[in-house]
N, C-alpha and C positions, 0 to 999 in steps of 0.2 A: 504493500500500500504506500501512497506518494505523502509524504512530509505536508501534512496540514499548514506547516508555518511557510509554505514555500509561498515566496512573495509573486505577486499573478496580477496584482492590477493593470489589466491594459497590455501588459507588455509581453514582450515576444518570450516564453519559456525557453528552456534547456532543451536541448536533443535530448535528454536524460528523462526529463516530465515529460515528453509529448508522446509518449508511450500510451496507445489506447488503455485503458481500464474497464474491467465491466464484464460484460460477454457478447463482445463483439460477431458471433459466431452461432452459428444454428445449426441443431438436429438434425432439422429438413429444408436446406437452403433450394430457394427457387432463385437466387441471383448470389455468386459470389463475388467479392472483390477483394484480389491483394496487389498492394501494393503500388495504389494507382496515385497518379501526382498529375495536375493538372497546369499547363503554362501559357501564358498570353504573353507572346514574344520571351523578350526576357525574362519577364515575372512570372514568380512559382503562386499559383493561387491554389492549388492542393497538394497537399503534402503526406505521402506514403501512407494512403488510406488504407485500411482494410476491414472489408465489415460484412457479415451476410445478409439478406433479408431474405426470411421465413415463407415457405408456404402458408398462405392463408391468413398471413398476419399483416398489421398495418404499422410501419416502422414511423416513426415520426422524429424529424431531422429537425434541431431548435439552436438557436445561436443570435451573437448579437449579427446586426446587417455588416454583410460583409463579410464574412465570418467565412465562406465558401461553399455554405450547402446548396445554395440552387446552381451552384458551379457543379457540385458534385452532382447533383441530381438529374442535372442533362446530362453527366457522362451515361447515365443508365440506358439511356436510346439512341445516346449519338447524334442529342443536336447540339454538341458542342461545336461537330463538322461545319456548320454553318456559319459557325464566327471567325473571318480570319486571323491566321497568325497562331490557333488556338490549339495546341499540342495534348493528348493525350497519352500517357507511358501507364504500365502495368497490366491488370488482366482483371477484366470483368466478365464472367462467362453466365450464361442463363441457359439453365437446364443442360449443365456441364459443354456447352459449347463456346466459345471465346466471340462474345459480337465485334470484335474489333480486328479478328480474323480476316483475311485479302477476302476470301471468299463469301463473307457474309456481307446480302443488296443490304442498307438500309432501310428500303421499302418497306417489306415485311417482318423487318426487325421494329419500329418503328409501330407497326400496325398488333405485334405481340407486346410490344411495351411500351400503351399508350400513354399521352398525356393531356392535362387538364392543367391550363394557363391562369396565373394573377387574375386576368381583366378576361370573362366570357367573350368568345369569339365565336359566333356563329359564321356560318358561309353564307353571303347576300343569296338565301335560295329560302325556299319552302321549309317547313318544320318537319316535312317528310323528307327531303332532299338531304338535308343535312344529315339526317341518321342515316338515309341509303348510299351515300356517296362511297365512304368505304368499301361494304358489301360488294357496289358494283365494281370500282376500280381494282378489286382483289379479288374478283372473280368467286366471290365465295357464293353467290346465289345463278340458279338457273331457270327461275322464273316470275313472273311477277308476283304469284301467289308466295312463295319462297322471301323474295325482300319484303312483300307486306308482314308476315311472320316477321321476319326477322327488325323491321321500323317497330311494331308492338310491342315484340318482347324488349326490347333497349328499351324504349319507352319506359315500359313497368319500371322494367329494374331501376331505371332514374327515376322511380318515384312520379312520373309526369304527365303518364298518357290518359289516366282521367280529367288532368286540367287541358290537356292540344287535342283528344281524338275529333273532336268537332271541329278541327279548323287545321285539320295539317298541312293544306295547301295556303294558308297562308307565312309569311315570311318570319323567321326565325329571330329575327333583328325586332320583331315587334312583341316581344314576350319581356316580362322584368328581369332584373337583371339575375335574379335568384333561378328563376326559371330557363335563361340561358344559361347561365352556367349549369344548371341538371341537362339542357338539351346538348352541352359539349359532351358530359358526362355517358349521357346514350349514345353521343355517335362515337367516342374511345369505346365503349360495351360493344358494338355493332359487328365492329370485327376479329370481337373474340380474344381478346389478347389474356397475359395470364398473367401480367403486373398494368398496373396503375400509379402511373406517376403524379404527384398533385403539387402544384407551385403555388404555395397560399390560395387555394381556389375560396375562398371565404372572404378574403383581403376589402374586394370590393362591395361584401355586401352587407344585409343589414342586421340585427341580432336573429330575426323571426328567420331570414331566408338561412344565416349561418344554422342555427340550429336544425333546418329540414337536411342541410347538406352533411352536416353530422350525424345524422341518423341514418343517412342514407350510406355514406361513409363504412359503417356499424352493417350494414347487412351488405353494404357489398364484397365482405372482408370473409363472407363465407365462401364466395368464391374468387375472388380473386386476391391476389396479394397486392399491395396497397403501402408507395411510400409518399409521405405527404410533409411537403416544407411548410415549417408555419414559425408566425414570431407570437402566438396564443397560446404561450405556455398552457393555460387555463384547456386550449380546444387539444394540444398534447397529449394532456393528460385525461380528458374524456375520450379520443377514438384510436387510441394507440395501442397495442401490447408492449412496445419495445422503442425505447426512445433513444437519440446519438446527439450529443451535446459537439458543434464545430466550434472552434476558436484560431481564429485567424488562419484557418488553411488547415489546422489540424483536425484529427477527428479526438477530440478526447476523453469522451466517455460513453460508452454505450451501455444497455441496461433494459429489464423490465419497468415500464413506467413507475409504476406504484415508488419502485426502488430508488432511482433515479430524482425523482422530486421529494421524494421523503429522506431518503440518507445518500445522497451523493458520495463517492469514494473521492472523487479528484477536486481539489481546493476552489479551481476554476467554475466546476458545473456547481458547486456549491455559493458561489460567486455572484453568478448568474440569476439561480433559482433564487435566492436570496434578494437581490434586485440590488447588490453592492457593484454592480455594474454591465452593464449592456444597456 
């Protein structure tokens, strides 16, 4: 265990403390990563991560801004590739395969490990279009009775299709904003993927709408596995099993929730929770 008097305000630790603590590491891992370090040009903005996330479980990434979790969190699907200058080193693999592999498209990687943005984005299309779009561009349906099944079911699963089945040809952009982001959430569901990546998806909305996206959070963790960045300690600690405290590019403590916000091992996540700083 790490020196409680180890002084951490703010500043950059020891190679010595930045030693993950916790249990970083799972039973039944549906994504592993070691040793992954993230760079934009010359600056290191992650630093020799390694961490699993569980089948079926919802990991929850917390830290002050900056700190590098939604840095790490797009390493999960690969849209860091989209930022230039933006360098990825180590091994992340999902379902013992390496996504960073020559051989693996993005496409379909991508479409197995969706994601669900800050700010709801709907496609300027229909409330039907937007959940179909996938299904068709990935070939996974072959009729139309086939994608109407398939529009419904997302639907449900986001909790949404008793509030749009009466009007799913109309435009997706005209729904609130709690209700777009469930309509991002059904078109990530649509094609089936087997993690879920979430980038403060709450950020933008309001106590009533966050709370429907937390419950919904909470049952889609039956089937799918679920890593969600948030600065809501408080929403953390409601839809998580397993929490990972970043600190400036490190990962420094991972953990059962419960564990993690009640007895912290590392001086920093203790720091944090505490609200002596972030």
């Amino acid at each position: 265990m790490i020196d409680k008097k180890t002084k951490v305000e703010g500043k950059r630790i020891s190679r010595e403390d930045r030693q993950t603590v916790g249990h970083p590491f799972s039973d039944s891992p549906r994504m592993t990563c070691r040793e992954v370090n993230v760079y934009y040009g010359d600056k290191q903005a992650i630093q020799n991560t390694s961490v699993d996330i569980g089948v079926n479980e919802v990991l929850a990434m917390i830290g002050p801004s900056g700190c590098g979790k939604s840095t790490f969190l797009r390493c999960l699907n690969r849209m860091n590739d989209t930022i230039e200058d933006c360098r990825v080193t180590g091994e992340i693999k999902l379902d013992d395969v390496d996504i960073y592999g020559r051989k693996v498209d993005v496409v379909p990687l991508r479409a197995q490990v969706g994601m669900v943005f800050q700010k709801p984005n709907p496609f300027p299309k229909s409330i039907y279009d937007n959940v179909a779009y996938g299904p068709k561009i990935h070939g996974l349906v072959s009729s139309r009775y086939e994608l109407d099944e398939v529009v419904e079911t997302s639907l449900k699963k986001a909790g949404l299709w008793d509030e749009v089945k009466d009007r799913l040809n109309q435009p997706g952009t005209g729904l609130s904003g709690g209700q777009q982001q469930r309509l991002c959430i059904a078109r990530a569901i649509a094609v089936s993927p087997e993690v879920i990546l979430m980038d403060e998806p709450c950020s933008a909305l309001d106590p009533i709408a966050t709370a429907t996206i937390e419950e919904l959070i909470t049952e889609l963790k039956e089937q799918y596995t679920i890593v969600i960045v948030t600065h809501n300690m408080q929403q953390a600690s409601r839809v998580s099993q397993r929490t990972a405290y970043f600190h400036l590019g490190d990962l420094i403590e991972v953990g059962p929730t419960k564990q993690v916000f009640t007895n912290p091992i590392h001086p920093l996540t203790e720091d944090y929770i505490t609200g002596r700083f972030g």
